[in-house]
N, C-alpha and C positions, 0 to 999 in steps of 0.2 A: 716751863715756869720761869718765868722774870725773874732776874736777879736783884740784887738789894741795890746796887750801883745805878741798871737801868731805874729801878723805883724811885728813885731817890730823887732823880730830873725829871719826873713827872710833875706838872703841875695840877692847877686845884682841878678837879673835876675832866681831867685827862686820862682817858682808859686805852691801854693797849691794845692794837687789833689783830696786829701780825707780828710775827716774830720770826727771820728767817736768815740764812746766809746762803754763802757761795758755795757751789753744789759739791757734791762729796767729788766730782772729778779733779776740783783743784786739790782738796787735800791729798787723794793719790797723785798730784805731780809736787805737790811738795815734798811728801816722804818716799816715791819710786828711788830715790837715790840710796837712803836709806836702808831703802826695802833689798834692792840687790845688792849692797854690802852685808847686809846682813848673812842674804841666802849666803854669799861667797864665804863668808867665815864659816859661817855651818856645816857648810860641804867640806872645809879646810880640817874642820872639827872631826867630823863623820873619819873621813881621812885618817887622820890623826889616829881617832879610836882604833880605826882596824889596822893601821898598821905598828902601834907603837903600842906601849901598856897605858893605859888611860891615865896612872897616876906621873906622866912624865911634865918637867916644865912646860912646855911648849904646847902639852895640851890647856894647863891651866891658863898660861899667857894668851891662849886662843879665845879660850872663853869669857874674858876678862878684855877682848877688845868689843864682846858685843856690847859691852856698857856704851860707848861713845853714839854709836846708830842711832841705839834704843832711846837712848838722850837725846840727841837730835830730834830724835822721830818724835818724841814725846812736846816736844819746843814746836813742832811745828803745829802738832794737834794741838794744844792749849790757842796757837797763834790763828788757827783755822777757828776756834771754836768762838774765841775772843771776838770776832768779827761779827756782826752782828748788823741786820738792816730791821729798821723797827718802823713801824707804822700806826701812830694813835690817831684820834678822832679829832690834832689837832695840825699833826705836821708827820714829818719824815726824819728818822732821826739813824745815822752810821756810826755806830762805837768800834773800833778797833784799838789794838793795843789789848797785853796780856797786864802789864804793871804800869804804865803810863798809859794812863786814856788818852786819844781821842778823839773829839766826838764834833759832828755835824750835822747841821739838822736846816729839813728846809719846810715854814710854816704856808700851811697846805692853801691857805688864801691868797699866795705869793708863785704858786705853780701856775704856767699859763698852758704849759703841754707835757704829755710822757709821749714817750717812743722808747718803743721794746723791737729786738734788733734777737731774731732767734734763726741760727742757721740750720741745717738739715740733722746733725746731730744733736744739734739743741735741743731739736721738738722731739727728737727719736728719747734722748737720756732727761729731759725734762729741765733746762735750764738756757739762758738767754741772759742779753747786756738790756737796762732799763737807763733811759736816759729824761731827765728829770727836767727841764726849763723853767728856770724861776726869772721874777722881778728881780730879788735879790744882789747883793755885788756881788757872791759866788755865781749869777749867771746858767751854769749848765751843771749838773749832779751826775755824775754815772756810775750807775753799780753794774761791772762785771760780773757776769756768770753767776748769778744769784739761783738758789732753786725754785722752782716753780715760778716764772717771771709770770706768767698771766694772772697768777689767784695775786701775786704781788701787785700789781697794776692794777686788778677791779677792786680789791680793799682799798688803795690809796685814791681812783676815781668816785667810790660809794663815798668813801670820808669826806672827799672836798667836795660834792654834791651835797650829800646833808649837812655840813654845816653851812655852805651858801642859803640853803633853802634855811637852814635856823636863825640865820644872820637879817634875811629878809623877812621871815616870820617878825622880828623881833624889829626890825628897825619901821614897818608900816605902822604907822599912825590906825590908832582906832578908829573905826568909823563914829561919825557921831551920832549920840542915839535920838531921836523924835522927839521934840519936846510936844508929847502928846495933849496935854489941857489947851497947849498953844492953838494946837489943830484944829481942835475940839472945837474953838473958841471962833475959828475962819470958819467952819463948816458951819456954824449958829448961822453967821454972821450971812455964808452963800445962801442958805435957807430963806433965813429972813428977806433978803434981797432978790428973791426968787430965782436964782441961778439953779438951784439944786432945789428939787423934789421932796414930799416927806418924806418918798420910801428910801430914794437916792440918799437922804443923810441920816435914813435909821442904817443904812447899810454901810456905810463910809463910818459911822460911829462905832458900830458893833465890831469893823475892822482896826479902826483904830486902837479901842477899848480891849480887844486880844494881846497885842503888842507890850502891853503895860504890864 
């Protein structure tokens, strides 16, 4: 579910299509540091218990450094989770930032190419680098290690497809329509002039006279 913050830079008649980030591998290389300080206080801990009486200082002060990890670890998940590659039916849009946004966006009519860049564990664990080429003065867009880079790349190709093809729907001039009596009036006129047959302008009539 979209949050209020992405909602918020949505314009009129802009619907979200994807909503996605960098695949959980980087969040285990964010907190792996974390992760094995932790185990090592616990094992310090365990320690501790068996060999001291549980209620001694040093067990307390043991446990009382897992706060810092946990804090960490916590800062970095909020920091992983902040990150965000979004994809509407108008553009491409990167929010990162957990308290200060922010935010970049490349409008999908200004994209001239993507290229997805997936190495062997990529396709194995399900993520890859997407690189974005716009008209724009930002030039080149690239998101690392995003999840699922393919379904990310056919949603952003379907998006700029059908709004091209809405763009062109909308900007063709109508055909103009027959001004029928006009015709009507040529078709007497071949008649009488014996260009055209009786049956030849009951039948060019009864065509025309559909049309109307």
């Amino acid at each position: 579910m979209a949050d209020k913050y992405l909602n918020s830079m949505l314009a009129d008649h802009e619907n979200i299509l994807l909503i996605t980030r960098q695949h959980w591998i980087v969040l285990l290389q964010y907190i792996f540091a974390e992760l094995i300080l932790s185990f090592g206080i616990i094992l310090v801990v365990a320690l501790v218990f068996i060999l001291f009486p549980p209620a001694s200082i040093l067990f307390s002060l043991l446990l009382l450094l897992l706060i810092f990890p946990f804090i960490s670890m916590l800062r970095d998940v909020f920091k992983w989770t902040s990150h965000k590659y979004v994809v509407t039916n108008r553009r491409v849009i990167q929010i990162f930032g957990v308290f200060n946004k922010n935010v970049t966006d490349s409008s999908l009519e200004k994209v001239n190419d993507i290229k997805m860049d997936q190495s062997f564990l990529g396709r194995l664990f399900d993520y890859g680098d997407v690189e974005i080429l716009t008209a724009s003065e930002l030039g080149i867009n690239r998101f690392n290690m995003i999840g699922d880079p393919i379904r990310f790349k056919t949603v952003m190709l379907n998006a700029k497809m059908k709004m091209e093809n809405h763009d062109d729907d909308f900007h063709t001039p109508n055909q103009a329509q027959p001004d029928i009596p006009t015709l009507l009036e040529q078709l007497s006129s071949l008649r009488q002039h014996g260009i055209l047959t009786e049956a030849e302008y009951e039948q060019k009539k009864t065509e025309l006279l559909s049309k109307m």
